[in-house]
N, C-alpha and C positions, 0 to 999 in steps of 0.2 A: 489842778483846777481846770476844769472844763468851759468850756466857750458861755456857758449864762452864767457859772458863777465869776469870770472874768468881767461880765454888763454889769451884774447887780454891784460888786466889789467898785468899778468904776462909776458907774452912775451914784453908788452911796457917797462918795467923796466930791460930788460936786454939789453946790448950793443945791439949795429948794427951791429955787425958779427955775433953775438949768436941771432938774431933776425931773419937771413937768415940761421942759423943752422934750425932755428923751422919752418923756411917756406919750407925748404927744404925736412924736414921730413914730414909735413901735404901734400905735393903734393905727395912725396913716396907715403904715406898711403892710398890719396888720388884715384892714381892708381893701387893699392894693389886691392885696394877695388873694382873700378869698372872691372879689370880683373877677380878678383873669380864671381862678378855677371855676366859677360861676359859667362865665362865657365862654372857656371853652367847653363848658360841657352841654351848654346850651347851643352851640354850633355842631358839637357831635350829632345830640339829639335830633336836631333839624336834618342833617344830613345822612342821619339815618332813618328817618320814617320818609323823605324826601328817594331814595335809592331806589334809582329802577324805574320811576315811574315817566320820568323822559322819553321811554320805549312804549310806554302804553297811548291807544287811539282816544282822543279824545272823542266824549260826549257831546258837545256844545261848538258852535262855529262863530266864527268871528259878528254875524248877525245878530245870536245871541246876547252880545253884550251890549247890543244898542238899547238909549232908550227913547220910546216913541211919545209921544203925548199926543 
């Protein structure tokens, strides 16, 4: 018997409230999981279109950002 059907096997033998405890919890973790893969891949991206450009001159000087009225 492999590792879900040891969940399913256990969670069938508990009530029907404790059954939506456990479904309740596998979709938490379920969403847990695909946000950290979400954010890390969302930090990759940034850190890769961001690369190298620390070394480039800027355009614009600190004046530039003023604003005047």
């Amino acid at each position: 018997m492999n590792l879900s059907e040891k969940i399913l096997a256990t969670a069938a033998s508990l009530p029907e409230s404790k059954q939506q405890e456990v479904l309740d919890f596998v979709e938490y973790l379920k969403l847990k999981t695909e946000k950290e893969a979400s954010s890390n891949w969302d930090s990759f991206s940034i850190a890769s279109a961001m690369r190298g450009m620390e070394n480039e001159a800027s355009n614009y000087s600190v004046s530039d950002l003023k604003e005047t009225y």
